[in-house]
TITORGU-399632 format. One record per residue (C-alpha): residue number from 1; residue in three letters; x, y, z. Coordinates in pm, 1 decimal. Layout:
BEGIN
+-----+--------+----------+----------+----------+
| num | residu |        u |        v |        w |
+-----+--------+----------+----------+----------+
| NUM |    ala |        X |        Y |        Z |
...
+-----+--------+----------+----------+----------+
//
This chain:
BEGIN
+-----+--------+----------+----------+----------+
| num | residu |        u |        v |        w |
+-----+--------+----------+----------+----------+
|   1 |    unk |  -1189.5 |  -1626.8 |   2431.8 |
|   2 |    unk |  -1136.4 |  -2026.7 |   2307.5 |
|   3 |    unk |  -1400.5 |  -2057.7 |   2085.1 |
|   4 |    unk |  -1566.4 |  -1751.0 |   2081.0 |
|   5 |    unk |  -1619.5 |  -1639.7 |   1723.9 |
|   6 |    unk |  -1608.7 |  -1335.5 |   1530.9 |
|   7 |    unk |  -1689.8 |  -1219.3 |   1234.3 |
|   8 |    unk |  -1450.8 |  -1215.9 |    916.0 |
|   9 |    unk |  -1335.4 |  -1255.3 |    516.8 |
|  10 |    unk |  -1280.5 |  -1576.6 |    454.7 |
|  11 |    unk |  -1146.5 |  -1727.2 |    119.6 |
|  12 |    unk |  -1195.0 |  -2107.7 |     37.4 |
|  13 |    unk |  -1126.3 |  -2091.0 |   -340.4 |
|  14 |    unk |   -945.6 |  -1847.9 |   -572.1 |
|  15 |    unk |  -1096.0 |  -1636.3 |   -831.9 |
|  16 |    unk |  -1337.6 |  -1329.7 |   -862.4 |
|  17 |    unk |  -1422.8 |  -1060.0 |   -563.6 |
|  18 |    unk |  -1751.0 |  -1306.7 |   -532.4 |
|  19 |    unk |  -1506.9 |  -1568.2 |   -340.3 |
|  20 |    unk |  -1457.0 |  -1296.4 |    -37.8 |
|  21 |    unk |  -1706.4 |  -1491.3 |    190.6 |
|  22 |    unk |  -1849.7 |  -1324.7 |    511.2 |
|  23 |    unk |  -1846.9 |  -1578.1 |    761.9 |
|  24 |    unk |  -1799.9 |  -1648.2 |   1126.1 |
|  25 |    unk |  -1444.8 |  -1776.9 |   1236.1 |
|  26 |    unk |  -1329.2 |  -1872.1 |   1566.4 |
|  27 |    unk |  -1145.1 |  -1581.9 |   1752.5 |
|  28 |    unk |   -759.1 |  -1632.9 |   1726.9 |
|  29 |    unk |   -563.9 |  -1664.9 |   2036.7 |
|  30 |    unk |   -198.0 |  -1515.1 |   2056.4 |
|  31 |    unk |    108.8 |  -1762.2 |   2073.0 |
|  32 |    unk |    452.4 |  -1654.6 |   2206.0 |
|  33 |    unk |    544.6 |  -1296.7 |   2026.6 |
|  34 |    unk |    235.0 |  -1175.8 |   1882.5 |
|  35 |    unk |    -46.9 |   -999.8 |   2001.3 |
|  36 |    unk |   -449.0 |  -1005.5 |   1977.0 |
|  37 |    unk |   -586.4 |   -672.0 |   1789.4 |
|  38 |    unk |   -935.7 |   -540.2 |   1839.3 |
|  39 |    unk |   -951.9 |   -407.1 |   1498.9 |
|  40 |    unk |  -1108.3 |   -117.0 |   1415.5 |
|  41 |    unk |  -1021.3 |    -21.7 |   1079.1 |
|  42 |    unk |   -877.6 |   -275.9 |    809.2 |
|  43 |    unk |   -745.9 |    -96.6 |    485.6 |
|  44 |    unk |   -813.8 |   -240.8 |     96.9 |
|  45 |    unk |   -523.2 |   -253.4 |    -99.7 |
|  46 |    unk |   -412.2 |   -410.7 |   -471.4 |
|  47 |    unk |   -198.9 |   -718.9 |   -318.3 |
|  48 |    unk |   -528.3 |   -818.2 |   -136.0 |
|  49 |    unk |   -640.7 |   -859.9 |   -491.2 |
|  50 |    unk |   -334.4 |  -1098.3 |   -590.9 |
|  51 |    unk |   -410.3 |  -1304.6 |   -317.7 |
|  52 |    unk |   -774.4 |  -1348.6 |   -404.0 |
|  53 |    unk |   -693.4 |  -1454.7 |   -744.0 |
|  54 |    unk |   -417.9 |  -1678.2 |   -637.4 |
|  55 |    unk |    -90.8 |  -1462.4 |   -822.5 |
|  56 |    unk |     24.4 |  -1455.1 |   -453.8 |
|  57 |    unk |    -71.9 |  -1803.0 |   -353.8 |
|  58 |    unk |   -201.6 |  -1867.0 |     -8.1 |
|  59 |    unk |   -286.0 |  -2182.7 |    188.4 |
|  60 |    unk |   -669.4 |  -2191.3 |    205.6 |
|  61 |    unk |   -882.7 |  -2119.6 |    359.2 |
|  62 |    unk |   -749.5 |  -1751.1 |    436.8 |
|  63 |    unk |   -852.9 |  -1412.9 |    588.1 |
|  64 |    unk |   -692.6 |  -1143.8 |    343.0 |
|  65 |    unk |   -620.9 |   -835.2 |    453.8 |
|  66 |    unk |   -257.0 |   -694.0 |    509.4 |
|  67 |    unk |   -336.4 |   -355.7 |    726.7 |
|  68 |    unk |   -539.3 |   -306.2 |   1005.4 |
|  69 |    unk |   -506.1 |   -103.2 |   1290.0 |
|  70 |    unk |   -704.5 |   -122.2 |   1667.9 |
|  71 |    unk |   -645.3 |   -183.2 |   2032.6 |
|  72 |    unk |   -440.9 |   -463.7 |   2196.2 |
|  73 |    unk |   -665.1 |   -741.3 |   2357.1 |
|  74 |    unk |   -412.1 |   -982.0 |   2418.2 |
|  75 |    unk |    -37.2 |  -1060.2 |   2443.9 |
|  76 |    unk |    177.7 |  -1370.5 |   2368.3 |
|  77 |    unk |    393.7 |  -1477.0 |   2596.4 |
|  78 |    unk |    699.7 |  -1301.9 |   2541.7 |
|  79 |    unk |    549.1 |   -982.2 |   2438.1 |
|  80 |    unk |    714.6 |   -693.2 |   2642.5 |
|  81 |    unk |    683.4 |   -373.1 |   2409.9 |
|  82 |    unk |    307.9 |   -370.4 |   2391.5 |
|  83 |    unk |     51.1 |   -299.1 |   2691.8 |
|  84 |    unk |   -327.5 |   -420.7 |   2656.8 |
|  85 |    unk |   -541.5 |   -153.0 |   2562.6 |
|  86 |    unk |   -282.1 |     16.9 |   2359.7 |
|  87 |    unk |   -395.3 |    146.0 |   2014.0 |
|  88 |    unk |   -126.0 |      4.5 |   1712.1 |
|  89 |    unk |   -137.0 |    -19.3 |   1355.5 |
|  90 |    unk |     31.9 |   -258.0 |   1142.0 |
|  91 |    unk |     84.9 |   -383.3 |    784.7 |
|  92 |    unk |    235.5 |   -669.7 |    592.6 |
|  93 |    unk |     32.9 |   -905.9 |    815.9 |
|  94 |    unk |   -199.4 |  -1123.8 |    661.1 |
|  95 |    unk |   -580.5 |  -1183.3 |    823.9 |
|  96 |    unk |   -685.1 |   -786.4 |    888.4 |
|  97 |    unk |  -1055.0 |   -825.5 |    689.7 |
|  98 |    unk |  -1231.7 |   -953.3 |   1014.7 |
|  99 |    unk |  -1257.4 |   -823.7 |   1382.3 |
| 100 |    unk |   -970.3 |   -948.6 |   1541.6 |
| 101 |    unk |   -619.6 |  -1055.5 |   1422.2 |
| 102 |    unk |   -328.9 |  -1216.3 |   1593.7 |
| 103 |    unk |     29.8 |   -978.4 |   1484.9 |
| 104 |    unk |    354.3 |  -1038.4 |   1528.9 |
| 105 |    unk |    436.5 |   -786.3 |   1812.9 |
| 106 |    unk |    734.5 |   -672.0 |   1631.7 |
| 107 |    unk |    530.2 |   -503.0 |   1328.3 |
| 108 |    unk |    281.7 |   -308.8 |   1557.5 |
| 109 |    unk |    379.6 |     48.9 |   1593.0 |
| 110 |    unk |    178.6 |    239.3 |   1854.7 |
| 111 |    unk |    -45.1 |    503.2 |   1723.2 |
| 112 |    unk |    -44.6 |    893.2 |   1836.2 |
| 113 |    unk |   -329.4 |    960.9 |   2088.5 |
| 114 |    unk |   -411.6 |   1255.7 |   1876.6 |
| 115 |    unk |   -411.2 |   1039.2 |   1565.0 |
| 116 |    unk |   -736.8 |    819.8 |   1481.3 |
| 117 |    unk |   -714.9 |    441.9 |   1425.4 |
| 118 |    unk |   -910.3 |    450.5 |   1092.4 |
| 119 |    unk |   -654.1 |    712.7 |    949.9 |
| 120 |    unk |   -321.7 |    484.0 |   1060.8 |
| 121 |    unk |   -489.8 |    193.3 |    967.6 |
| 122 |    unk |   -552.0 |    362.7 |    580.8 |
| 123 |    unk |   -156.8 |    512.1 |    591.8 |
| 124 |    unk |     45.4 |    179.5 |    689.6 |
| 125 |    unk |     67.1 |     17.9 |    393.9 |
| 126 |    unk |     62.3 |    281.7 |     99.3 |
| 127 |    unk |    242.3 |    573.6 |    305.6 |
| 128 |    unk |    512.5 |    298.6 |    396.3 |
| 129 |    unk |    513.7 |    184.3 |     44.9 |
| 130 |    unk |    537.2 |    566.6 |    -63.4 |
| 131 |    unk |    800.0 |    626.6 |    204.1 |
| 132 |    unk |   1063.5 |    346.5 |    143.9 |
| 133 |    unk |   1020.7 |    428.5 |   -222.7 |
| 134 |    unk |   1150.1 |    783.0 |   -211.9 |
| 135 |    unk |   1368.1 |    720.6 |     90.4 |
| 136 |    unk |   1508.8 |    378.3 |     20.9 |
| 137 |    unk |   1476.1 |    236.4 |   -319.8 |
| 138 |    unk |   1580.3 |    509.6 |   -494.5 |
| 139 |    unk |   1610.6 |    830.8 |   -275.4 |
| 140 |    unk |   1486.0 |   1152.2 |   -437.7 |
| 141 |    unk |   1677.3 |   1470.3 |   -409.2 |
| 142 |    unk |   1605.8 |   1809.3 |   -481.4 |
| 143 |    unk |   1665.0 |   1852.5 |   -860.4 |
| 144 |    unk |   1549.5 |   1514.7 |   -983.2 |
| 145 |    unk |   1304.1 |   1450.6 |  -1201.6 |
| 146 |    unk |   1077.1 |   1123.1 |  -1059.3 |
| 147 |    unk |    767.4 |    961.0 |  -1278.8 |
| 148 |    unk |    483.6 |    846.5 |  -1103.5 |
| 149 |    unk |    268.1 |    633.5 |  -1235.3 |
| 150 |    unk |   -131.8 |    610.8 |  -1128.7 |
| 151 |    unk |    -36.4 |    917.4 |   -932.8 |
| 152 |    unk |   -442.5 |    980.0 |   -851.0 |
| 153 |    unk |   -417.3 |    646.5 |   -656.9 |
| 154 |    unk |   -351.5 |    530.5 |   -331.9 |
| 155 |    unk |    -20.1 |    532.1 |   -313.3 |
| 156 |    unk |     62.1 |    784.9 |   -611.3 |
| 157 |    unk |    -64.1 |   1029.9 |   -416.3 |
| 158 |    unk |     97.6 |    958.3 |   -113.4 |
| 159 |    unk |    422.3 |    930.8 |   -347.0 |
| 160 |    unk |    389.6 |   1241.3 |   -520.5 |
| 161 |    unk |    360.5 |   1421.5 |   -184.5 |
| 162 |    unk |    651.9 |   1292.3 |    -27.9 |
| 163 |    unk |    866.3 |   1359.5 |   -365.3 |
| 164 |    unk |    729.4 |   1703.7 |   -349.8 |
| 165 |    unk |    868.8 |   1717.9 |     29.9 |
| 166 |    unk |   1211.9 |   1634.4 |   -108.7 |
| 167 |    unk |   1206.5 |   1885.0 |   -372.7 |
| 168 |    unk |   1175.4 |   1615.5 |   -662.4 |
| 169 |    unk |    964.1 |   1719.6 |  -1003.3 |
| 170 |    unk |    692.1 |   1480.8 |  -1011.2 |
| 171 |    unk |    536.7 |   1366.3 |  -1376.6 |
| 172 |    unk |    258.3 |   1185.1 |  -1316.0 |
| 173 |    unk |     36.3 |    949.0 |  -1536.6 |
| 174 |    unk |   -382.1 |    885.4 |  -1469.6 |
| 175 |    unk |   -632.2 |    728.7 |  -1659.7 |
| 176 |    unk |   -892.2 |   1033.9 |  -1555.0 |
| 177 |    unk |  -1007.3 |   1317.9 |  -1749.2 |
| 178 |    unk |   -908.0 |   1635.7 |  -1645.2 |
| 179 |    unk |  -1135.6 |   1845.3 |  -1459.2 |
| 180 |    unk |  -1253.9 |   1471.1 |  -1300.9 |
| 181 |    unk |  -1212.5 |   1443.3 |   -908.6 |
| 182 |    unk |   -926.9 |   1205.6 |   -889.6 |
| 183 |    unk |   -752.3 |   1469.5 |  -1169.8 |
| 184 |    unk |   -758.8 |   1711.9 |   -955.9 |
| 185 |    unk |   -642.6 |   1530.7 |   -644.7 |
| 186 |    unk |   -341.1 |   1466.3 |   -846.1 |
| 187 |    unk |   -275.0 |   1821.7 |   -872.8 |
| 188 |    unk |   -393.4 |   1883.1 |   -504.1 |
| 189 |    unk |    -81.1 |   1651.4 |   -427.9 |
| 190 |    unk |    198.1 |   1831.4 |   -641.9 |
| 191 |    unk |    262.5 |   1677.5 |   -959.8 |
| 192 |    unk |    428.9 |   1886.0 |  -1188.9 |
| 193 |    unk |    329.0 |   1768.7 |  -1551.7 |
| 194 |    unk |      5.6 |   1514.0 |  -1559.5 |
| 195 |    unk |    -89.5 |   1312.4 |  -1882.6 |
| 196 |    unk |   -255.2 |    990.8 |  -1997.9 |
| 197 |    unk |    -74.7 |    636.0 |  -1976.4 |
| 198 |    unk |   -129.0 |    681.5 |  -2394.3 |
| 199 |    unk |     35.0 |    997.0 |  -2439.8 |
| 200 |    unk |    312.2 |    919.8 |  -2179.2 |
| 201 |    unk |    666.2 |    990.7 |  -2315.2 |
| 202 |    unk |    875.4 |   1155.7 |  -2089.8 |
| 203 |    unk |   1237.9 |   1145.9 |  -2153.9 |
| 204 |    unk |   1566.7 |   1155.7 |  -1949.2 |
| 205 |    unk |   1389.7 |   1113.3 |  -1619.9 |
| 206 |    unk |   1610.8 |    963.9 |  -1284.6 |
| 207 |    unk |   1355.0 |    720.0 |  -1150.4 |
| 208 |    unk |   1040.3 |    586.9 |  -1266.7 |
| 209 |    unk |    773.0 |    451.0 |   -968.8 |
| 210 |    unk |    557.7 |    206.2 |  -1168.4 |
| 211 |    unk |    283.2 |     23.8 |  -1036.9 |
| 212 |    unk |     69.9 |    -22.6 |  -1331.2 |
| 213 |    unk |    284.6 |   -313.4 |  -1477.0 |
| 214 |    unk |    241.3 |   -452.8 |  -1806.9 |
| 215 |    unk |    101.5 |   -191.2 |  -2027.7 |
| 216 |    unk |    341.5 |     70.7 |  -1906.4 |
| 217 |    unk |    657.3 |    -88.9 |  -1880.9 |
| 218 |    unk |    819.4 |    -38.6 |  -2169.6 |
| 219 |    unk |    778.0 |    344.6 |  -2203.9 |
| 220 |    unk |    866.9 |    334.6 |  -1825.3 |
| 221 |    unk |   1229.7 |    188.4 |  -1924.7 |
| 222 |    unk |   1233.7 |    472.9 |  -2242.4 |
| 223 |    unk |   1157.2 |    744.8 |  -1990.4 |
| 224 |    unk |   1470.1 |    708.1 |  -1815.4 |
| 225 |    unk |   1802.0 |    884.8 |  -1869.0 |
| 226 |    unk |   2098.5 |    665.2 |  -1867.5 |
| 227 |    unk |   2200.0 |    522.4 |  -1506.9 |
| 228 |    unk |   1846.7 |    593.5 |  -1423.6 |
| 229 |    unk |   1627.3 |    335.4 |  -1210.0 |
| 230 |    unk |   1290.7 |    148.3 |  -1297.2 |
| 231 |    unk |   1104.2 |     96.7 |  -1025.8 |
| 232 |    unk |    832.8 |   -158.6 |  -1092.7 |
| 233 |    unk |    603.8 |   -183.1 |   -749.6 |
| 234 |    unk |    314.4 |   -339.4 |   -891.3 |
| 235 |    unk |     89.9 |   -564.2 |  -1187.0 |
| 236 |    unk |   -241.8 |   -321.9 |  -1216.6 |
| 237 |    unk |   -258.1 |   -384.4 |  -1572.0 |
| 238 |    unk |    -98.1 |   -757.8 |  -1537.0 |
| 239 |    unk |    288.7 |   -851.4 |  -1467.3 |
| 240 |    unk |    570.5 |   -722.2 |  -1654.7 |
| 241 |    unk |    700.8 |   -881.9 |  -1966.5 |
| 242 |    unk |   1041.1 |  -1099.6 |  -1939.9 |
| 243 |    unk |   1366.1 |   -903.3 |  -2004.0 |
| 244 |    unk |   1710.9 |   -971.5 |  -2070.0 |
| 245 |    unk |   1985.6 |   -787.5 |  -1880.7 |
| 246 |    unk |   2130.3 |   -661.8 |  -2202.1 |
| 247 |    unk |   1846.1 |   -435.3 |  -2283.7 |
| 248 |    unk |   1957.5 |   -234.5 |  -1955.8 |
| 249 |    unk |   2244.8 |   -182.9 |  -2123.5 |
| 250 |    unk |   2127.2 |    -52.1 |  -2463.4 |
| 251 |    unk |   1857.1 |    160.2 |  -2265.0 |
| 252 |    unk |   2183.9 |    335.4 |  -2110.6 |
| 253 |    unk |   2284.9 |     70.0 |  -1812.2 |
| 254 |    unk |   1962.7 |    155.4 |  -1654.8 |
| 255 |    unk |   1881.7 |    -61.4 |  -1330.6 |
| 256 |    unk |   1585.1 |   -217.6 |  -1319.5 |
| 257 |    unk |   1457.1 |   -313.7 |   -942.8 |
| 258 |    unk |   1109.5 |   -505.1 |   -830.1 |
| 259 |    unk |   1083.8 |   -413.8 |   -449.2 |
| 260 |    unk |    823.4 |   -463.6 |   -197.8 |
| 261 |    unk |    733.8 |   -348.6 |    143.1 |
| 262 |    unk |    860.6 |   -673.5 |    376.0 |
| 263 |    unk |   1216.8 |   -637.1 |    253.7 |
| 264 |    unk |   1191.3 |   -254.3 |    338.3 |
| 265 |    unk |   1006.5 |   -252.3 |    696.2 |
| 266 |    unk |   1203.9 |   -633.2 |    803.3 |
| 267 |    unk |   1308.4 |   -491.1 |   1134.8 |
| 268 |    unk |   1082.5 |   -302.2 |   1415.7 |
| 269 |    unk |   1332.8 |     12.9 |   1355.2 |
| 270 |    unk |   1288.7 |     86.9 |    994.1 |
| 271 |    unk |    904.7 |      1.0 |   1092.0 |
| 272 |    unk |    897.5 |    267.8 |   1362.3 |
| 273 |    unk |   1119.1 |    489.0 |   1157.4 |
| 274 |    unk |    856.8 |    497.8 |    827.7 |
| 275 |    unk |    541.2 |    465.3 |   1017.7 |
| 276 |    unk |    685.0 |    778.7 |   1274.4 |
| 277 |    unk |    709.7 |   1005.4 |    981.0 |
| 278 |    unk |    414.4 |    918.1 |    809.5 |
| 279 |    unk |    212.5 |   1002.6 |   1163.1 |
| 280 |    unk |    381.2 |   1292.1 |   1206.8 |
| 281 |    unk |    337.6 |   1476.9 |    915.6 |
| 282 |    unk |    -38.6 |   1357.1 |    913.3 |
| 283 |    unk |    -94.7 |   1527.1 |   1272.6 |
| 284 |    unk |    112.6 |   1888.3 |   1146.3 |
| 285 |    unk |    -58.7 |   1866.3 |    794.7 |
| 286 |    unk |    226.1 |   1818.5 |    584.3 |
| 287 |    unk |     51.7 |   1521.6 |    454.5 |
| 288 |    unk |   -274.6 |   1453.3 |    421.3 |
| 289 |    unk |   -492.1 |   1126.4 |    290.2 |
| 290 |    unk |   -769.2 |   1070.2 |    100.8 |
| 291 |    unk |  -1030.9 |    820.3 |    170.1 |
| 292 |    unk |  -1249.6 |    765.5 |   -112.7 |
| 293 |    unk |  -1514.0 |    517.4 |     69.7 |
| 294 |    unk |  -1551.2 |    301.6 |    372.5 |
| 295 |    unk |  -1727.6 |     -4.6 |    343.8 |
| 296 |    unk |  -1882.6 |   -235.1 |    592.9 |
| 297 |    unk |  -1654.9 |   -549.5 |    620.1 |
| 298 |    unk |  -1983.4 |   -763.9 |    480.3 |
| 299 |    unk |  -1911.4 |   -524.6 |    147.3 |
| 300 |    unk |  -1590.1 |   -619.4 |     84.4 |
| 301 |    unk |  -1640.7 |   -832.9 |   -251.9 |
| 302 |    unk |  -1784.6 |   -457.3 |   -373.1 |
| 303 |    unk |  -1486.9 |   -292.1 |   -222.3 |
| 304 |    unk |  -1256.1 |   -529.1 |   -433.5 |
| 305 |    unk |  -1489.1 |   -455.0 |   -762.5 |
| 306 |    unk |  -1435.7 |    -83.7 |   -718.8 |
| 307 |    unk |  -1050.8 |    -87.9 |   -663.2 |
| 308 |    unk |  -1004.4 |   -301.2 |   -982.4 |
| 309 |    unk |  -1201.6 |   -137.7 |  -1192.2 |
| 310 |    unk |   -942.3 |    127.9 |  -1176.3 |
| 311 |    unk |  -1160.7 |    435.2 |  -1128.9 |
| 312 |    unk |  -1137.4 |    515.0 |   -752.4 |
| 313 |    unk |   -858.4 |    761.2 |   -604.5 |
| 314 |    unk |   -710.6 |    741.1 |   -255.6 |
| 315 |    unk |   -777.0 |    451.5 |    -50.4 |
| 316 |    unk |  -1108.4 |    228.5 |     44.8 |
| 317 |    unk |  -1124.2 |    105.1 |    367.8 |
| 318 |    unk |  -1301.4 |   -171.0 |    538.1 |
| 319 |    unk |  -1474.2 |    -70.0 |    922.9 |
| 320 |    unk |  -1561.2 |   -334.7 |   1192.1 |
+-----+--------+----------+----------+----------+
//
């Protein structure tokens, strides 16, 4: 394959969704450990958006994308726990908006046969996210009281069904109208007591899964009982303010955490572990997903627009 190109997302300058360029790239070639992925599916998530704009700087030019999943086209040398032809999914990868991508062959778990690509490719990265959340950050219990914010999201519903599986009350916060479709999704996935981010004010909650960032941070922190945890996953609204340690203290020695996904899948068995659940409780229907649209990888600037603007619930995918 030395020079043959492919199609893909390339970005040569920070800024808006218009600087997701569709353009032809030469086909990678695998060096020792990884693998080259056929992709089939490539999923569209928030931290695609902080690389675009620069928050999480990049050399450029890049291919964004941090999930894909697809069939194995070629191995590195080295590479003994994947066979060509095999289908795999991955995350936390950079380069999955284009039609092949060269993976470290630790990170790709092999799908189900039963399972489609396009649905692991749109679990890897918000059901692991969901997953070491309630398992690992803070792990829910039966009893406990969790909030989660954007809970008609991507990964708030994926959250709020996995708290529900541990027997946690779920509050959850949306900016849609009840009676709206990604309302009601919310309620399809469990959550207990729904409101506004304006009329939030939950008290003497154990954990609070916030992805929204700025604008709900500080009633996040209020929400919490004492020894509770904030959990802040994400900067929808725009990063968190500063804080100094000694308002954990006079909130009631909360703890105050800001995890994210590579620290929580950094070896093929937690990898393996997370993505084995999510696929199994996808295939026996203890979980399910919502896709909200699938766009052609040429659409991807649009696909961008529509997941900032907030108003879409579940996950957007991109298809080769």
């Amino acid at each position: 394959m030395d020079k043959e190109h492919m199609k893909a997302i390339q970005v040569f300058e920070t800024g808006g969704a218009e600087k997701l360029v569709y353009s032809d790239k030469d086909v990678p070639q695998p060096a020792s450990g990884q693998a080259l992925v056929k992709l089939t599916a490539s999923g569209v998530n928030y931290i695609d958006v902080y690389h675009r704009t620069g928050l999480y700087p990049q050399p450029m030019p890049f291919t964004p994308g941090m999930e894909g999943a697809g069939i194995v086209e070629a191995l590195g040398e080295g590479v003994t726990n994947l066979e060509i032809g095999q289908k795999v999914a991955y995350a936390m990868a950079i380069g999955s908006y284009a039609d092949y991508a060269v993976v470290p062959s630790w990170q790709l778990v092999p799908v189900p046969d039963l399972l489609a690509l396009e649905t692991a490719a749109a679990v890897m990265l918000q059901g692991m996210t969901a997953h070491y959340l309630a398992h690992s950050t803070f792990k829910l219990e039966p009893g406990m009281t969790c909030v989660v914010h954007a809970c008609g999201g991507g990964v708030g519903l994926l959250l709020t069904q996995i708290a529900k599986k541990l027997g946690a009350m779920v509050i959850g916060t949306t900016s849609a109208a009840p009676g709206s479709a990604k309302y009601e999704l919310a309620l399809k996935a469990g959550v207990d007591v729904i409101s506004n981010y304006e009329d939030f004010n939950a008290k003497g909650v154990h954990v609070v899964y916030d992805s929204v960032g700025a604008t709900t941070f500080e009633a996040s922190l209020n929400a919490l009982r004492p020894r509770g945890m904030m959990v802040t996953y994400g900067n929808a609204s725009g990063p968190v303010p500063d804080i100094s340690p000694l308002k954990l203290a006079q909130k009631g020695s909360i703890f105050l955490t800001r995890p994210t996904l590579g620290h929580y899948a950094a070896t093929r068995e937690e990898l393996i572990w997370r993505s084995g659940d999510l696929f199994e409780w996808l295939q026996d229907g203890s979980l399910w997903l919502h896709v909200e649209k699938t766009y052609p990888m040429s659409d991807a600037s649009e696909a961008h627009r529509d997941l900032e603007s907030r108003k879409t619930s579940g996950k957007l995918m991109l298809k080769n």
